[in-house]
N, C-alpha and C positions, 0 to 999 in steps of 0.2 A: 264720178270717174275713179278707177283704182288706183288708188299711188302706188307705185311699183320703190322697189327697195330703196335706188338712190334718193329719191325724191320725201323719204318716210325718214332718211336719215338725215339728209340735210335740214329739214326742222328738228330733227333732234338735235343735232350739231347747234344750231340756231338758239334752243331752249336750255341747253348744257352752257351757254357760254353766257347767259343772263346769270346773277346775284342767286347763290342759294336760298330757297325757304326752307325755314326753318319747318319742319313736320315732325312725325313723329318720332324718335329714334327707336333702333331698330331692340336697343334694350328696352324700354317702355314698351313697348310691344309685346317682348317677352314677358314684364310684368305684370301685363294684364293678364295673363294666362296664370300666372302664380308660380305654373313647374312645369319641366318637358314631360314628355312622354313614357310611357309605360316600359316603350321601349327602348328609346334612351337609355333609360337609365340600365336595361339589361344588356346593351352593348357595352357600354360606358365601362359596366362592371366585368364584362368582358373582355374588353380591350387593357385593362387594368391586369390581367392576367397573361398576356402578352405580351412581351416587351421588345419595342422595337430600338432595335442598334442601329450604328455607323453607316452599317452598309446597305440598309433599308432605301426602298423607295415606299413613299408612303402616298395612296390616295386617298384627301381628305375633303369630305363635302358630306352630301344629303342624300336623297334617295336615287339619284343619278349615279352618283359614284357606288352608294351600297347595292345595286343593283349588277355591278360588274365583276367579274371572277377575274379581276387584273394579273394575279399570275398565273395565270393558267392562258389567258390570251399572248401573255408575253414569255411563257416560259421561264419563270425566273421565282424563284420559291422567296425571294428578298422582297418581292414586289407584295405589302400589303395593302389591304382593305380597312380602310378606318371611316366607312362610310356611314352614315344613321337616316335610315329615314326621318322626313319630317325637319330634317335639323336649318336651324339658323346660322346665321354669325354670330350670332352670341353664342350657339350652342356650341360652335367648333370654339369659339374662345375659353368658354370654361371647361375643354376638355381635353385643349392644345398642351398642358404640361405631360400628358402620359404618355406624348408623342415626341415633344420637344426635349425631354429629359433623356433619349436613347438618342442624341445628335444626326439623326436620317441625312441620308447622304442625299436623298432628292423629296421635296415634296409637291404634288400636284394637285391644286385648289382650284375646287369649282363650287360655288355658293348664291346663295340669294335667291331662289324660285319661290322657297318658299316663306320668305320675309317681305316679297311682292306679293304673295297670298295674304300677309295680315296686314295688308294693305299701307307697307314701310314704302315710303316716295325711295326714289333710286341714290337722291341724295345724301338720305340718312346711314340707308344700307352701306354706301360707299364711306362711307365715316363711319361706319362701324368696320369695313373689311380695313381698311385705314388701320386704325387701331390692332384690330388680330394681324396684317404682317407687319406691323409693328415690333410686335410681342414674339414672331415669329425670329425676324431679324437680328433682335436684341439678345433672344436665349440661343439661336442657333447658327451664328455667322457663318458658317464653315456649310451649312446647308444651303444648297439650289433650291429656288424657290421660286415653281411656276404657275402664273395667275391664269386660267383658262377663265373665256368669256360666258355668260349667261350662254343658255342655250332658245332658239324659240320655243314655244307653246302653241296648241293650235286647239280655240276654243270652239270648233267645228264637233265637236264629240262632245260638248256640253257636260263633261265628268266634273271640272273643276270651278262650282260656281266662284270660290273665292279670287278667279285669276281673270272671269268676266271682266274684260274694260282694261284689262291692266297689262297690251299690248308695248304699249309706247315706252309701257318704267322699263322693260329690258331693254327696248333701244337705249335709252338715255342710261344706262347703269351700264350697258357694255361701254358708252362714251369716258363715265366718269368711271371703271372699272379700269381702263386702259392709265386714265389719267394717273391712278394711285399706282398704277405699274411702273407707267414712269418715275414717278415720284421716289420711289423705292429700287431702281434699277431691276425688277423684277421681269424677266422675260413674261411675254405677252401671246398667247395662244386665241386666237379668236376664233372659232369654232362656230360662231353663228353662221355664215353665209354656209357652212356643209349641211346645217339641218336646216336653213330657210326657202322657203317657197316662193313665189312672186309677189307674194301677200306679207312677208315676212313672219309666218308661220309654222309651224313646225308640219316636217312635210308628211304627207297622211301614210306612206307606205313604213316611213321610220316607228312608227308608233301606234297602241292598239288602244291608248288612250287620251292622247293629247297634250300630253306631258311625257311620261316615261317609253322608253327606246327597246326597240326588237331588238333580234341579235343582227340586223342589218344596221342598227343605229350604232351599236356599240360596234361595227367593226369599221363604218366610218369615221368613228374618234378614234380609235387602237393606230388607225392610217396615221389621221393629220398629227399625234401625238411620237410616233414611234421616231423622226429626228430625235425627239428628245428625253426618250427613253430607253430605246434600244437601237443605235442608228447601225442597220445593217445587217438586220436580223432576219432569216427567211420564215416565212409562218407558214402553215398545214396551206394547202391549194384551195380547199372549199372550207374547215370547220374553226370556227372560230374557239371551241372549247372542245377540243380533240380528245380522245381518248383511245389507248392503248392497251397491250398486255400485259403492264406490268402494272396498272392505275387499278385503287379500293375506291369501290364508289359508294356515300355514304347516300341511300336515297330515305327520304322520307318528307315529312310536311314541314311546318314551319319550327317544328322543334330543331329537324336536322339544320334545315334550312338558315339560320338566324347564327349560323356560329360559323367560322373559319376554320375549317377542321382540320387544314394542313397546319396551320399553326399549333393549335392543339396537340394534333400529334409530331409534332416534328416529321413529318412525311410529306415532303412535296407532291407522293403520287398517289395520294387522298385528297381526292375530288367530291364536291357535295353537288346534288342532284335533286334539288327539292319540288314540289305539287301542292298542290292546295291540301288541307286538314280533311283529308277524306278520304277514306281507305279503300276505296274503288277505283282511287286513279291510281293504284300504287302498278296494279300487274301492269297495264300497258306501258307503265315510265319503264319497269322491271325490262320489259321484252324486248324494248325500244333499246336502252343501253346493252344487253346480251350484246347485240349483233356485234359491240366494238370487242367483243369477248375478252370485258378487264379480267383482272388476276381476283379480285373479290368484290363484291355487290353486297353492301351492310345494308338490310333494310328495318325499318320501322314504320308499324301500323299507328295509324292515329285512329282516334273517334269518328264512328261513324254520322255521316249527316242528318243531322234533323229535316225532315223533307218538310215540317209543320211549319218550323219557325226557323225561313232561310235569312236571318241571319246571326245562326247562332252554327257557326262550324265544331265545335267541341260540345256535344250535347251528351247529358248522363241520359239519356233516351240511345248512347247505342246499344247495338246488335252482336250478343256474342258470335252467333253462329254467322251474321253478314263478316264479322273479322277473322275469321277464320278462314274462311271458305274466300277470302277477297287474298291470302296470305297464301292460302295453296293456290291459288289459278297464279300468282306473281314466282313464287316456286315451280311452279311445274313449266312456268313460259323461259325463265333461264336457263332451267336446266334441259327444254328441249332446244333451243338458241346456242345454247352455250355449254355444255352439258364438261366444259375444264374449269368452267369459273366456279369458283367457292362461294357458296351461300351464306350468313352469319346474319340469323335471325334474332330479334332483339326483343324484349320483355313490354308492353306498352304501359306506359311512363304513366305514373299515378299524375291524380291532379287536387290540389287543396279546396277540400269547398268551406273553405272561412270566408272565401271572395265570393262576392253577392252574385256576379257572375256564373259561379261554378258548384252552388250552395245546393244544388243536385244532386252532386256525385255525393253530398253527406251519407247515402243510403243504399251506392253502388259499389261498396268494399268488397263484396261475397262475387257478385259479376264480374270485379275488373281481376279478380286471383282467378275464376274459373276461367277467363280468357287465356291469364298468362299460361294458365294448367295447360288449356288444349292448344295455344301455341308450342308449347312446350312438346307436346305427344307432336305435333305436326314435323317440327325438328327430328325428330326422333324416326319418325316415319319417312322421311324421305333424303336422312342422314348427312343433315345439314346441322352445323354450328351453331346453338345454343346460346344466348348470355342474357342472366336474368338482369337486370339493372336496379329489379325494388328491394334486394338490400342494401344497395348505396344513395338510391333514389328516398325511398321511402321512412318516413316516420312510424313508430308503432302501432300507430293504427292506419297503416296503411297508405296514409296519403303522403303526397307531397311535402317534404320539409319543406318548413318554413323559411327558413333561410338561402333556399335556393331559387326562391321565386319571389315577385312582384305584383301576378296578377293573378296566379293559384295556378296558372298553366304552362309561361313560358319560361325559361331559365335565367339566372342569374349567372356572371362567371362563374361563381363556385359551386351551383351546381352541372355546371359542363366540366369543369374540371373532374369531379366526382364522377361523372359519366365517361369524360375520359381514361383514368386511371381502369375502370371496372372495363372499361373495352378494347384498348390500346395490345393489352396480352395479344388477342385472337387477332390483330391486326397484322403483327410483328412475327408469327408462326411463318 
């Protein structure tokens, strides 16, 4: 017989009030690993180039929260993203001083999905969040400080084997998640029962994987959360991430994708638009946004797909002329859509092949300049904006500096900063 929600909680409530076991803690866990991720550490270093003040509202978690365009759903250019895939409690611990040292006027924490992944009992986890608002309390008194609850999962999509079985720890961690709220006077957002199912699942229309949320899921949390972010605030009728004529839209893949570009530019109406690392999906994103006819459309081609070895998305096996010819069909579809909005076509971004990964493109110098060449003429020909990026990108021999990257492809803050300066001009004409 199915246990239906009350009855799945009240043994949790039941299991939560017996003597803690001791497991694993959720830093041991980290240590097994040795280090976070690739990526991590390139937000980290980008968030380090940001600096968030007073009057900040800050969203701080894992791939839940870096998955949402929070000011842009709330209209408010103070509201940032401090979200990382992948991340932990420990992970937001050792990266809480870049956030806590600019005294944010609100912060909103949502953690743990994926410390239930390395198999952390909800005990430990809670004794780790424990400790981070802690740390939160202690440096930022004068900060609001709000604890949102785990969110369900529904292992009906079989994506996540590490979360197979480990239904019950989010029960029990939303229990003792609440507990440490109390403890803390930290207001208490429990967000489960909006994504849960009868099964206590996360519900199958919210999500296309079983974990992470459509833009139906993120506009059921923008709801339950707006008391306490913006109480009384009207938002667009149907689009949860609207766009207008006066909005630059940065579109491209996950290089665009992986930065906050309003912050960057100090322009709240620079909006990022990103697609998978594949430069065939760029026209139809291209034609798709036209119809809001912004004020500018920044695009960037990525690497074409290796169709041999799917899963290698940046492959030195692309195609000058597929990049080309994938740049004018995304040209020629805004400018028939849209034909006020300003084009600003961009240089494609060298990549280091000292990384074993990328240890291809060692031989593809003479091809990635002919690309820029004939993007370059395509600008020229259909008398769009220009901007080369591999003199501020690039080392002398062509590739990716070193110091801008971590994995030979994606950036570090300072090389988005570098990227910014070199394109921020054509932004601000």
């Amino acid at each position: 017989m199915t246990m239906n929600f009350k009855s799945i909680l009240s043994v949790v409530l039941s299991i939560c009030s017996m003597p803690l076991i001791a497991q694993n803690t959720a830093l041991e866990a980290q240590e097994q690993t040795n280090k976070y991720t690739d990526y991590y550490y390139q937000r980290k270093s980008l968030f380090a180039e940001l600096p968030i003040t007073s009057n900040d509202i800050v969203f701080f978690g894992n791939s839940l929260t870096n998955g949402g365009r929070w000011h842009e759903m709330f209209n408010n250019p103070n509201i940032k993203n401090r979200g990382i895939v992948g991340d932990i409690v420990q992970g937001l611990y050792d990266r809480a001083d870049m956030i806590l040292k600019g005294q944010p006027k609100k912060i909103f924490l949502l953690i743990g999905t994926n410390d239930i992944s390395h198999h952390v009992g909800a005990d430990s986890i809670a004794k780790a969040l424990d400790k981070l608002i802690t740390l939160i309390k202690k440096d930022c008194p004068n900060t609001q400080l709000y604890m949102q609850s785990l969110l369900p999962f529904n292992n009906d999509f079989k994506r996540y084997k590490n979360l197979f079985g480990e239904e019950m720890t989010v029960l029990q961690g939303n229990v003792l998640y609440e507990q440490v709220a109390r403890k803390h006077n930290v207001p208490w957002i429990n967000l489960f029962p909006w994504f849960a199912d009868n099964e206590c699942k996360l519900r199958k229309e919210l999500t296309n994987d079983g974990v992470h949320l459509k833009e139906n899921g993120y506009k059921i949390w923008r709801d339950e959360i707006t008391p306490f972010v913006a109480p009384g605030i009207n938002f667009h009728p149907t689009e949860l991430y609207p766009i207008d004529s006066d909005d630059i839209i940065m579109l491209g893949g996950s290089l665009v994708g992986y930065a906050e570009w309003q912050e960057l530019t100090g322009m709240p109406n620079v909006k990022t638009r990103s697609m998978g690392d594949v430069c065939d999906y760029l026209h139809a994103s291209a034609k798709k946004l036209a119809q809001n006819k912004p004020k500018k459309i920044v695009m960037l081609s990525s690497y074409n797909y290796d169709k041999n070895n799917k899963k290698v998305n940046v492959s030195a096996a692309f195609n000058v002329d597929t990049i080309v010819m994938s740049m004018e069909k995304a040209i020629k579809a805004v400018k028939e859509v849209s034909p006020e909005t300003e084009i600003i076509l961009q240089s494609v971004i060298p990549v280091n092949s000292s990384y074993e990964k990328y240890a291809g493109f060692k031989t593809t110098g003479k091809k990635l300049a002919k690309t820029n060449k004939e993007l370059k003429k395509l600008a020229k020909k259909y008398k769009v904006t220009w901007v080369d990026l591999t003199p501020v990108l690039a080392d002398d021999n062509g590739e990716l500096k070193a110091e801008y990257t971590n994995d030979g492809y994606h950036l570090m803050g300072k090389g988005y900063i570098a990227w910014r300066n070199a394109l921020k001009p054509y932004l601000t004409k």
